[in-house]
Structures are given as structure tokens and as C-alpha cells.
C-alpha positions in Angstrom: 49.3 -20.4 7.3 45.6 -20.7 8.0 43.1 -18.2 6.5 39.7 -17.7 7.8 37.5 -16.0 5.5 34.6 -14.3 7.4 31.0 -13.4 6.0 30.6 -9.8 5.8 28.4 -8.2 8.6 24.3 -7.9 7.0 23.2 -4.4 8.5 20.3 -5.4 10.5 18.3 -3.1 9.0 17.7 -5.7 6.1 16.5 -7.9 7.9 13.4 -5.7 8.6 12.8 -4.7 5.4 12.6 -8.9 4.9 9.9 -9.1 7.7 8.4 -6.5 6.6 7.9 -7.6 3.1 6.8 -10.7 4.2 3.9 -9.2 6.4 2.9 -7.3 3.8 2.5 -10.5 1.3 0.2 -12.2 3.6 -1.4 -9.3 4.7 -1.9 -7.7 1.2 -2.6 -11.2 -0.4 -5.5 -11.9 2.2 -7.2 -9.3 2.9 -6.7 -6.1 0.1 -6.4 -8.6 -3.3 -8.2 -11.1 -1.6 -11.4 -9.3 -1.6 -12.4 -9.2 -5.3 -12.6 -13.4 -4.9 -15.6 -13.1 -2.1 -16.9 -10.6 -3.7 -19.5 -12.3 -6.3 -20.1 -15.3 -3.5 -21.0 -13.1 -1.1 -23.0 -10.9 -3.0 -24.6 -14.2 -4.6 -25.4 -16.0 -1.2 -26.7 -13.5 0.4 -28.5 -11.1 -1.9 -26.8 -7.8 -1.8 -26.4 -5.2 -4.3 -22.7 -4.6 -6.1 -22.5 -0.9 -3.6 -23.4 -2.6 -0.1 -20.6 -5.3 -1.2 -18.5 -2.7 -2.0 -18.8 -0.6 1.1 -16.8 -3.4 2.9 -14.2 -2.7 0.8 -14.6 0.9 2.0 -14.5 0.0 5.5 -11.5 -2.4 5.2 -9.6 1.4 4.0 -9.8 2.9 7.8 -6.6 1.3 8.1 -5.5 3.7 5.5 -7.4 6.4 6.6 -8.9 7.6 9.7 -7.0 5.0 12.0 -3.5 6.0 10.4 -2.6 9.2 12.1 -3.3 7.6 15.2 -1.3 4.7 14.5 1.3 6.6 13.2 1.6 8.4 16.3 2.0 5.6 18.5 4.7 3.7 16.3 6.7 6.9 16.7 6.4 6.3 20.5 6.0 2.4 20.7 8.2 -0.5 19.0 6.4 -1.5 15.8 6.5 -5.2 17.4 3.8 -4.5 19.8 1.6 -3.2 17.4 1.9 -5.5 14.4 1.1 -8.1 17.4 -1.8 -6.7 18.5 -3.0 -6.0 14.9 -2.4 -9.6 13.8 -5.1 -10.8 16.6 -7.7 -8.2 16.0 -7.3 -8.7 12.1 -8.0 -12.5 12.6 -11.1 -11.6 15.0 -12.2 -10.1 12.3 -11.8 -12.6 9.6 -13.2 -15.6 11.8 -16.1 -12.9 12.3 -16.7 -12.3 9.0 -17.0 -16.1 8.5 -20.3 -16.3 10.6 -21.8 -13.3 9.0 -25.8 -13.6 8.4 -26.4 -9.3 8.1 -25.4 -6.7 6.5 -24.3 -4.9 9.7 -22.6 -7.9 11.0 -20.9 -8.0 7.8 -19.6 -4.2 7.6 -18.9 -4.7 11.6 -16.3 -7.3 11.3 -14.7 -5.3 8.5 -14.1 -2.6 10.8 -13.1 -4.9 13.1 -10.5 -6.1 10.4 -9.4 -2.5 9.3 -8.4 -1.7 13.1 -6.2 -5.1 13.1 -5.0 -4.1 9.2 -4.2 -0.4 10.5 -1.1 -1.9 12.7 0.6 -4.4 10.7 0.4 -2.9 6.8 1.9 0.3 5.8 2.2 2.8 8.5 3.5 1.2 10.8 5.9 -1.1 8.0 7.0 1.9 6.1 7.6 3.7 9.8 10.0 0.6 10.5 11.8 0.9 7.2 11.8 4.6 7.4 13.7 4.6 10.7 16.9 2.6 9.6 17.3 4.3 6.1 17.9 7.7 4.7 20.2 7.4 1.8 18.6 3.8 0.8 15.4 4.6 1.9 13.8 3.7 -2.2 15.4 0.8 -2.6 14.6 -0.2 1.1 10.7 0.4 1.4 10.7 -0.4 -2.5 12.0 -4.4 -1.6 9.4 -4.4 1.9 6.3 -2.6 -0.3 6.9 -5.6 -3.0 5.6 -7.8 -0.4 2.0 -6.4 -1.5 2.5 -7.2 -4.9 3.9 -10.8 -4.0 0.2 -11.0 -2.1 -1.2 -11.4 -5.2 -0.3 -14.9 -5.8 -2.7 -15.7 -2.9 -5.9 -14.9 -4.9 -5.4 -18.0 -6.6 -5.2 -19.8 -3.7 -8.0 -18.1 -2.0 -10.2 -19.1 -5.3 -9.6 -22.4 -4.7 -9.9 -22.6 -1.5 -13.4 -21.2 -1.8 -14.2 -23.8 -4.2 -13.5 -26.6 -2.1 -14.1 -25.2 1.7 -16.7 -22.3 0.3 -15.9 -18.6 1.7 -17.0 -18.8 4.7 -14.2 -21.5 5.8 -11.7 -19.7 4.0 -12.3 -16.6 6.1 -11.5 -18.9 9.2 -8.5 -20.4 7.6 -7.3 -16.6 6.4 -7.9 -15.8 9.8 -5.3 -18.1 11.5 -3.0 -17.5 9.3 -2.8 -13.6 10.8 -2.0 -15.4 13.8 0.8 -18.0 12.4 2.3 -16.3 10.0 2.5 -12.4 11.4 3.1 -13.1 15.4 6.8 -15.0 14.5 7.5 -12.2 11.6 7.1 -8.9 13.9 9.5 -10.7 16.5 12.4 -9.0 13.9 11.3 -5.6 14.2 13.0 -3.3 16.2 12.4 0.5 16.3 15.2 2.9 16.0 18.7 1.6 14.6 20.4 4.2 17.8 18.8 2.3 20.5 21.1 -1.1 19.2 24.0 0.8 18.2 23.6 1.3 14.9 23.1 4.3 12.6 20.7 5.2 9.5 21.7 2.5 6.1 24.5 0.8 8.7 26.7 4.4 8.7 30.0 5.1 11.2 29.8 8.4 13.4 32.4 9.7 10.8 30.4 9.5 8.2 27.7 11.1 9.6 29.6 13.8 10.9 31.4 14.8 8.6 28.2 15.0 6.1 29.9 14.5 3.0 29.3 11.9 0.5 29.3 12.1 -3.2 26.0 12.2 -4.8 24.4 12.3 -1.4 23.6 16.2 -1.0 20.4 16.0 -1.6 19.6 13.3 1.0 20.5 15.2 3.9 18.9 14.9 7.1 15.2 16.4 8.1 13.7 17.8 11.2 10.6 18.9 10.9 7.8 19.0 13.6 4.0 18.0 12.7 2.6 21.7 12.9 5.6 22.5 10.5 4.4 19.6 7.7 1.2 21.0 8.0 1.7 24.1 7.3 3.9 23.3 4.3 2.3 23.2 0.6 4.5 20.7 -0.1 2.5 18.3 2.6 -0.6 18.9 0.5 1.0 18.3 -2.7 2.0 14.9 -2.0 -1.1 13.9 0.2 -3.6 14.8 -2.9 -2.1 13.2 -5.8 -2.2 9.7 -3.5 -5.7 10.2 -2.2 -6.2 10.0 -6.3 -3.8 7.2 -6.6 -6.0 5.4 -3.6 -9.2 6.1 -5.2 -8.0 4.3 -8.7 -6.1 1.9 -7.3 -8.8 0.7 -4.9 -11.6 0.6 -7.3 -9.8 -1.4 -10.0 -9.0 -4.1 -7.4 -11.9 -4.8 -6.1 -13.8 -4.7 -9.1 -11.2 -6.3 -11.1 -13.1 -9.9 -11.3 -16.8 -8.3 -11.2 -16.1 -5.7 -13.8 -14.7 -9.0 -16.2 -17.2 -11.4 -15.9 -19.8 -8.6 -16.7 -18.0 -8.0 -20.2 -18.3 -12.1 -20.5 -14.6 -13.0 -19.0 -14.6 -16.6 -17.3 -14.1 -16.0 -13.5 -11.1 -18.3 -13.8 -9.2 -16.3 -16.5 -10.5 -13.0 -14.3 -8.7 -14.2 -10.9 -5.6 -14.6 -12.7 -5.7 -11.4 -14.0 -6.5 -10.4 -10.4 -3.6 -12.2 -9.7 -1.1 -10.6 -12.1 -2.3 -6.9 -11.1 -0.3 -6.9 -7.7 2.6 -9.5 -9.3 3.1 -6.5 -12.1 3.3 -4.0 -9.5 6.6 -5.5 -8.3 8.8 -4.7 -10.9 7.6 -0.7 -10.7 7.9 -0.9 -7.1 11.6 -2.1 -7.0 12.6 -0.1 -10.4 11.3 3.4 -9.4 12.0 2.6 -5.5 16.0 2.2 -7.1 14.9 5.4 -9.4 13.9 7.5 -6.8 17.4 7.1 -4.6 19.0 8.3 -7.8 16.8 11.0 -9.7 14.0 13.6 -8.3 11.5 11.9 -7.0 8.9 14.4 -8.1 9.7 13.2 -11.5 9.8 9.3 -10.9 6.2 9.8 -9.0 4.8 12.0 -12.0 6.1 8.8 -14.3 4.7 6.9 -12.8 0.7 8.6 -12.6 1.2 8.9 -16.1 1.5 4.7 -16.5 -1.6 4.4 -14.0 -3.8 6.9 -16.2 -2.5 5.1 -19.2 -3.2 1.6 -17.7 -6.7 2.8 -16.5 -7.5 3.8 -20.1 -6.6 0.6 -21.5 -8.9 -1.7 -18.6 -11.9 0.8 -19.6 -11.4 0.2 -23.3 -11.0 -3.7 -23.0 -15.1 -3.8 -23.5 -14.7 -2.6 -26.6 -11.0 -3.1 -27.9 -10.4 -6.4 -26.9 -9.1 -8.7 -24.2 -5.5 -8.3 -25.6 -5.9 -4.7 -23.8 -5.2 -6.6 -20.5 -1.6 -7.1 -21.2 -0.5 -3.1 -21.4 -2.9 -2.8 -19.0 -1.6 -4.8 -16.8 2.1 -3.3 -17.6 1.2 0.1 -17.3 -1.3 0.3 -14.1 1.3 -2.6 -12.1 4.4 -0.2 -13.0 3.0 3.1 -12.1 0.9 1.9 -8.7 3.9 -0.5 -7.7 6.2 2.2 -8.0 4.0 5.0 -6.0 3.2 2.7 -3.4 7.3 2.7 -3.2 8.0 6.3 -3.7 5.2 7.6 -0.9 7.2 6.7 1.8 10.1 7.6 0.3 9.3 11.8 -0.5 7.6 11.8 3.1 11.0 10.5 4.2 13.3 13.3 2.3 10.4 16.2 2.7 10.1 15.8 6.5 12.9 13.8 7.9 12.5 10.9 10.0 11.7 12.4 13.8 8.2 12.7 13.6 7.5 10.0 10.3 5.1 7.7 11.5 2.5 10.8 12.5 3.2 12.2 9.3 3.1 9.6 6.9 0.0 8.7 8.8 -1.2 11.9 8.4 -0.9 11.8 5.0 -2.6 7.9 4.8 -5.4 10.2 6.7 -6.2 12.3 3.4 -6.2 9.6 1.5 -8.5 8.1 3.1 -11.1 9.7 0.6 -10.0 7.9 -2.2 -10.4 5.0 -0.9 -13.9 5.2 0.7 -15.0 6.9 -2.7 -13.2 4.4 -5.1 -14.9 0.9 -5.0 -18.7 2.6 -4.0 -18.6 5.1 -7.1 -17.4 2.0 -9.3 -20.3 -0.2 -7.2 -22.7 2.7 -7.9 -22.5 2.6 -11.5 -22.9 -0.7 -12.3 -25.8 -1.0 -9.9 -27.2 2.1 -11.6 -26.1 1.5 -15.3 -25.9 -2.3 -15.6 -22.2 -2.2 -16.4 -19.1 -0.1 -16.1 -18.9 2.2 -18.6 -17.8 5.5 -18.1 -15.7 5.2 -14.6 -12.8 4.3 -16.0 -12.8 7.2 -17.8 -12.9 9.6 -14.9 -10.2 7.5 -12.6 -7.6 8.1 -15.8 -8.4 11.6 -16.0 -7.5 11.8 -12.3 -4.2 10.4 -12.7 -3.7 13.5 -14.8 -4.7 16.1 -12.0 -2.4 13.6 -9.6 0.9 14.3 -12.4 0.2 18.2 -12.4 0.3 18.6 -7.9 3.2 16.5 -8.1 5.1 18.5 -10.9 4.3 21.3 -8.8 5.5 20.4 -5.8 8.1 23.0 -4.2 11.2 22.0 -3.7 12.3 20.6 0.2 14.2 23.6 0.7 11.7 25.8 0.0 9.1 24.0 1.4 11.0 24.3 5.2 11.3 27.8 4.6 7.4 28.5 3.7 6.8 26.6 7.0 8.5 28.4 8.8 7.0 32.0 8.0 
């Protein structure tokens, strides 16, 4: 008697969440960490002042801001193929610009151009992907495709080197194609809604779905909620603040991360490996609290997890005066919390207001916190420029972490958020 033994079926939904995480390490890595490694050339070569630098990185946020409802809205309509494409050639438009770049406005003008190409392949339109073929998974899902950012960071040490040998002008080129090589072949595996192929949400039969009941699973039933609904929730406004915070932190630490050393007398070497281990740290958060957050209430994973960024953000402002040994908790503390709430965003959007209408509203949401990160690297820019160093701003980013832990606390629950809407 022969026996055949058969591999088991892999729900196609994984695969996604593996070109997805892949995307997001090339495009996190090259663009978003990549930044604080041009940041001291450019400023260098051509003369500009720390805040004009930093505007770029202000600009390179549209993606995560004033371009995300829109795009949101159109990934609920179009496949997320088409418009990680199309982002992937704008995006490297954008980089090869930036590579010629002999003015200011030239300079800020191909970061827009950049952010447009950024607003279709990073997390809008990834999480939307994700978001569509998971409900009861849907943490440890986006929390494996969001560690792709953190993976990103082991480009910075590339992109320092290659900046050494090829200067960063030539890198920007090289960066450039890469959008083209590396993100063109990865979107061919997306695919918008699991019913359109003939699957089901986290690879579920009909029966299952029907018949509603699963152990442990109560709290993960479905959503339907429309846009004007969300909106009119508090609980849309309770999650959308506490982020806008967590951008504003988040963004100004990174790209600052490598200017803000080397002015407290850190070799730029040693300070682009710390750049380095910031996203590389975020990974275990982002896959621990993505698995937490599937299990426990995820108002209380994301409130853990502000207090580790305030924490963390307390220990980078104090490593002036404590001590370089302040990087390691530092690095612990702010990787863990902002790895994790980059994986837990999606995830409450997701069990707050269902899956119909996500991409618009998760956009939405990206929209607010937009603020934070226009406001984040320029404040930090501003101070040094005015003050000579950056003493105090730390300060102020951990005391926002605890305004971000008391809206989250206070968040209402998803039952009675739907029935606020609704009066």
C-alpha cells in the first residue's frame, strides 16, 4: 500500500502578508530610516539650516497624511496591485529627482513627488490588503507585514556606505531603481478581497461563518460601519489622536536620530547603527503586541505600549547627560512600544469599524495624523537651530506619550461606540 502524504493547503492570505512585509522593508529601509543618513550630507553640501532639511522629512509624511484618505478610498475600490505599481514609479521619479537637486524648491519638490509614489505602496494601502483577508488573525497578520518596516532598518547601513563610496546623490539614483525592481514583481501577489477567489476572511468555511460561533472569538465579530458613522463615533477620535502623537514622536526621533548624536559628540558610525537598531527593535513589539492584541483588549496592549515610547523618549533625552549606556533601554523601550502601535493601528480600526469601508477609514485616520508628522522633525529642527542643541524636546515628545495613554484608556467600547453613532 502506497501513501501519499500531501502538504497542507497555505491560505493565500499569507502570502500577502509576505509581499507585503517585504514592500514595506524596502520601502521603510529607503526612504523613512533612510533619511537621517542624507541628512548631515545634504545639509553640509549645500548650506541649509537643520529646519529646511527637516521640512523634507515633513513633506515625505503626505503619504501619511493628506494623500491617505484619498488613497484609502481608491484601494477600497481598486486592487492594491495597481496602486502599489503606480506608486513604485512615481516614488523612483522622485528619488532619481532628488539626485539632481541644486535648490531648495527642487529639493522639497521631488519629496513631494516621492510622498505621492510612498502614499500607494506603504501602509494604507498594505494594511488595507491585510485588513481584507483577516478578522480573527488580523494582529498577528498586519503585526508579521508591519515588521517589514522594522526589517528596513538594516538598509541604513547599507545606504551609509553606499554614500561613502558613490556620495548621496548616486545613492538616490540607485535607491530609486530599486522602487522599480524590487516593488513591481512584489505587488504582482496582491489580490483585493479573499470573496472574489473563493476564499473567506483567515481561510474560514461558509459554516463557520454562519454559524458565528467560535470559542474565544466573541469579541471579534464582524463590523459594518459606513464613513459618516466612523465619523461621528468618539471612538474614531480617540484612536486617531493618540497616533497623530505617536507620529509626531516617532518621526522626530528618526530623523534626528544621527544629527541629535553627533551633536552630543557620538561618531556618525556608531550613530547609524543605532539608527539601524531603532526600526530592528521595533520588530519584536510589533509581532509580540500584534499576537497580544488577537488575545487581550487592545485598548490596553496600545496604552502598554505609549507608556514604553514615553519611557524610551525619556531615556534618548537623558543620554546627554546620563550616558551612552541610556541607548540600550532606549532602544528597548521606544522599538517595543512604536513597533507594536504601528501593529495594533490597523488592527483596532479593523475591530472598531469592520472591514467594508477600511481603506477610507484607516486613511482617514492616517489623515489626522498627519499633524504629527509635519510638526515632529521641524519643532526638533527648530530647536537646535534656535538653541544650538536639543535640549528640552525630548522632554515634551514623552509627556505626549502620556496624553496618547489617557484617549486610549478612554476609549468607549465598540459596542457603544456603534450605538453613539447611530443617535
Amino acid at each position: 500500500m502506497c501513501l501519499h502524504w500531501k502538504a497542507p493547503r497555505i491560505f493565500y492570505g499569507w502570502w500577502i502578508v509576505v509581499a507585503c512585509f517585504f514592500i514595506a522593508l524596502y520601502v521603510g529601509g529607503a526612504v523613512f530610516y533612510g533619511f537621517t543618513a542624507i541628512f548631515e550630507p545634504v545639509a553640509n553640501e549645500l548650506g541649509w539650516s537643520y529646519t529646511q532639511v527637516s521640512f523634507a522629512a515633513s513633506l515625505r509624511g503626505l503619504e501619511m497624511g493628506i494623500l491617505a484618505p484619498f488613497v484609502g478610498l481608491l484601494v477600497d475600490r481598486w486592487s492594491p496591485r495597481k496602486l502599489v505599481i503606480t506608486g513604485a514609479i512615481i516614488s523612483a521619479l522622485g528619488l532619481i529627482l532628488l539626485s539632481y537637486t541644486s535648490s531648495l524648491a527642487m529639493f522639497y519638490g521631488a519629496f513631494i513627488l516621492v510622498a505621492i509614489g510612498m502614499s500607494s505602496c506603504t501602509m494604507t494601502v498594505l494594511m488595507s490588503a491585510v485588513a481584507n483577508w483577516f478578522r480573527r488573525r488580523i494582529g498577528t497578520a498586519s503585526g508579521i507585514a508591519v515588521s517589514g518596516f522594522g526589517f528596513g532598518g538594516l538598509l541604513v547601513p547599507v545606504i551609509v556606505r553606499l554614500i561613502e563610496v558613490y556620495q548621496w546623490r548616486m545613492t538616490m539614483t540607485i535607491l530609486g531603481l530599486g522602487m522599480l525592481v524590487i516593488l513591481i514583481p512584489l505587488s504582482l501577489l496582491l489580490r483585493h478581497k479573499p470573496e472574489q477567489y473563493g476564499y473567506l476572511p483567515d481561510g474560514e468555511v461558509k459554516e463557520e461563518v454562519i454559524s458565528g460561533h467560535r470559542p474565544g472569538l466573541s469579541q471579534n465579530a464582524e463590523v459594518h460601519m459606513g464613513v459618516k458613522q466612523v465619523l461621528k463615533s468618539r471612538a474614531f477620535w480617540h484612536i486617531a489622536l493618540p497616533f497623530t502623537y505617536h507620529l509626531m514622536i516617532v518621526s522626530a526621533i528618526v530623523t534626528h536620530v544621527m544629527p541629535y548624536l553627533s551633536s552630543i559628540g557620538v561618531a556618525r558610525s556608531m550613530s547609524s547603527l543605532v539608527a539601524t537598531a531603532i526600526p530592528l527593535a521595533s520588530i519584536a513589539g510589533r509581532l509580540l503586541l500584534g499576537w497580544l492584541g488577537d488575545r487581550f483588549d487592545k485598548r490596553k496592549v496600545v496604552a502598554g505600549a505609549f507608556t514604553m515610547i514615553g519611557l524610551g523618549t525619556l531615556c534618548f533625552g537623558y543620554t546627554s547627560i546620563g550616558g551612552l549606556w541610556l541607548i540600550v533601554p532606549f532602544l528597548i523601550l521606544l522599538g517595543t512600544g512604536y513597533g507594536g502601535n504601528n501593529a495594533m493601528r490597523p488592527s483596532l480600526v479593523r475591530e472598531y469599524f469592520g472591514r467594508t469601508n477600511f481603506g477610507t477609514v484607516f486613511g482617514l485616520i492616517m489623515g489626522v495624523n498627519l499633524l504629527g508628522g509635519l510638526v515632529g522633525p521641524v519643532l526638533a529642527g527648530w530647536v537646535f537651530d534656535n538653541r544650538g542643541n536639543y535640549d528640552g524636546i525630548w522632554f515634551i515628545f514623552a509627556g505626549l506619550a502620556v496624553a496618547a495613554v489617557i484617549s486610549i484608556l478612554t476609549t468607549p467600547s465598540t459596542t457603544t461606540s456603534k450605538a453613539s453613532a447611530k443617535v
